[in-house]
N, C-alpha and C positions, 0 to 999 in steps of 0.2 A: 102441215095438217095436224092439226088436235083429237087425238084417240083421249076419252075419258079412260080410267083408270080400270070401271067397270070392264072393258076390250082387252084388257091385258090378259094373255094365256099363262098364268101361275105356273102351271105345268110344262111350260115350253124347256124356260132355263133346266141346263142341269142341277144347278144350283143358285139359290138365291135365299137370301135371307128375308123369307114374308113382312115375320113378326118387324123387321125392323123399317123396311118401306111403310108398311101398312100404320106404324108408331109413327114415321116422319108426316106421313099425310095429315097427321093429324096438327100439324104444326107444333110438336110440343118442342122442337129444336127453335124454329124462332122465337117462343117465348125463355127459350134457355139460352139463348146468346151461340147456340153450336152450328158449325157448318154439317155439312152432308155433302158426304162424296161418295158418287158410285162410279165404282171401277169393272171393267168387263172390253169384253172382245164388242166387236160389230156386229150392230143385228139383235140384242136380247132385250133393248127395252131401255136402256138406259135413256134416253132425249124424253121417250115419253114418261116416263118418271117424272124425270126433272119438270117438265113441263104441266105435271098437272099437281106439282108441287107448288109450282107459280100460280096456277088458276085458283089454287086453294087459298094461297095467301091473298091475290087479288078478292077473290070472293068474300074472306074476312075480313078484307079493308088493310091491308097492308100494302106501300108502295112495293112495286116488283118491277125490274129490269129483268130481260131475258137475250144472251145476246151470245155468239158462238165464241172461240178463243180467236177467230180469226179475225171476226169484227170490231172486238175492242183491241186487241194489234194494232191491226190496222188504223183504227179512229185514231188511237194514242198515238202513233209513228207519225199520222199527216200532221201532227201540231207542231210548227215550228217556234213561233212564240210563245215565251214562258205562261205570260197569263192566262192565253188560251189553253194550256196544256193544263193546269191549273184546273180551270174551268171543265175540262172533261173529265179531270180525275174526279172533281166532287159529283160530276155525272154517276161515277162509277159506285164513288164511295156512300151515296146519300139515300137510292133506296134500302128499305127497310130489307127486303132479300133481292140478291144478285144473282142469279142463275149464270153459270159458266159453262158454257156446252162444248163440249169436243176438243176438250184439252189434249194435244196428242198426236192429233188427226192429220197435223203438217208439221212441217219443220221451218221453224226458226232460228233468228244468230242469237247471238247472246244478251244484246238489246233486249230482244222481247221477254227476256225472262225477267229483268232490270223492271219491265214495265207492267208487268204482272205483277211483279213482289210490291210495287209501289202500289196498286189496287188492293192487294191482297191487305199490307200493310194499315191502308187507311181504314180498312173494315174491322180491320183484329180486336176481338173483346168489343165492337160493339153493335156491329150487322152482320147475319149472317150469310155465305154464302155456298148456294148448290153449284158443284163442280162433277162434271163427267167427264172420263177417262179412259182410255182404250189401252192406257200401258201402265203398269208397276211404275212406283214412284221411285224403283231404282233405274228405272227407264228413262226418266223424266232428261236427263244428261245425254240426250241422244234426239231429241227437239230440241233443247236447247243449248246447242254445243258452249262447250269453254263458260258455259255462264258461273259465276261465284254465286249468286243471289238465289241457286235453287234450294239450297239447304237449309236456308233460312226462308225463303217462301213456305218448301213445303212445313218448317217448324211449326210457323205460323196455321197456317193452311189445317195443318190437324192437331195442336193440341187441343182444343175445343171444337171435335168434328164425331161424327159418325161417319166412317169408314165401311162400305159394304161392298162385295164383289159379286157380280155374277156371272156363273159360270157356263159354257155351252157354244153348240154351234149356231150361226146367224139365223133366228128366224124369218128373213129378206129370202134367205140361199132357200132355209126350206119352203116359205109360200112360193117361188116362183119355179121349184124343183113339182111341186104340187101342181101350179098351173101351165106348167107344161105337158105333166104327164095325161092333166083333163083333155088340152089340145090333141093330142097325139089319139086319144081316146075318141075322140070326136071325129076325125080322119077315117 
């Protein structure tokens, strides 16, 4: 589902950094070649960010992919043949912003990290991509076990990035703590 940005409860998070969402929306990262990653626990908003980071760009006419960490995985791993594999990487690599949602959220071998970095890679310096995050990028070694290529992903990944955290507990946990207690009220 798509919440416009207008729905978003500012006030929810304990912490967030407005000034620098509210500066990304503007798209002034993709006209600067920077990615945007936001980092946060479950539940504060981060997907819909991301996501009307996409509609914004789509709106200004930029190509936009929008796809979870699980689905391009997965895409990439079923490619057996070179060419084809080939062929989805410039899937990856060729809109103008890539949205990468839920980096984090499962766990992978060391492959998938391999296969990220190679996405990541082909965008570096010249598309940019929104990535969301539920762990510390000293975390990142714990999805994807024994991988060599995280240190270099994430190199890549933020030396031309906006970095923001947000901090707090799940707004999920408190609207459904909310419509329980209306239930119970109701009774």
């Amino acid at each position: 589902r798509f919440k416009p940005i207008t729905d978003f409860d500012w006030s929810w998070p304990k912490k967030i950094e407005r000034d620098v969402v509210e500066r990304a929306l503007t798209l002034d990262f993709l006209e600067d070649g920077r990615n945007f990653v936001l980092l946060g626990a479950n539940g504060l908003g981060k997907t819909m960010i991301a996501k009307n980071l996409a509609y914004q760009a789509a709106v200004a006419g930029y190509s936009v992919l929008f796809v979870t960490a699980a689905e391009l995985l997965d895409d990439l791993r079923s490619e057996v043949a070179q060419s084809t594999f080939r062929r989805k990487l410039t899937k990856y690599a060729s809109p103008r912003l890539l949205v990468i949602d839920e980096v984090g959220y499962l766990s992978y071998d060391h492959h998938a990290a391999d296969l990220l970095y190679k996405v990541i890679d082909r965008r570096y310096e010249r598309n940019p991509v929104v990535l969301t995050t539920n762990l510390a990028f000293r975390d990142w070694n714990t999805v994807f076990p024994n991988a060599t290529s995280i240190a270099t992903l994430l190199d890549k990944l933020t030396h031309h990035a906006d970095v923001t955290m947000i901090e707090g507990p799940s707004y999920r946990v408190h609207e459904s703590q909310k419509e329980a207690a209306a239930r119970r009220k109701k009774r």
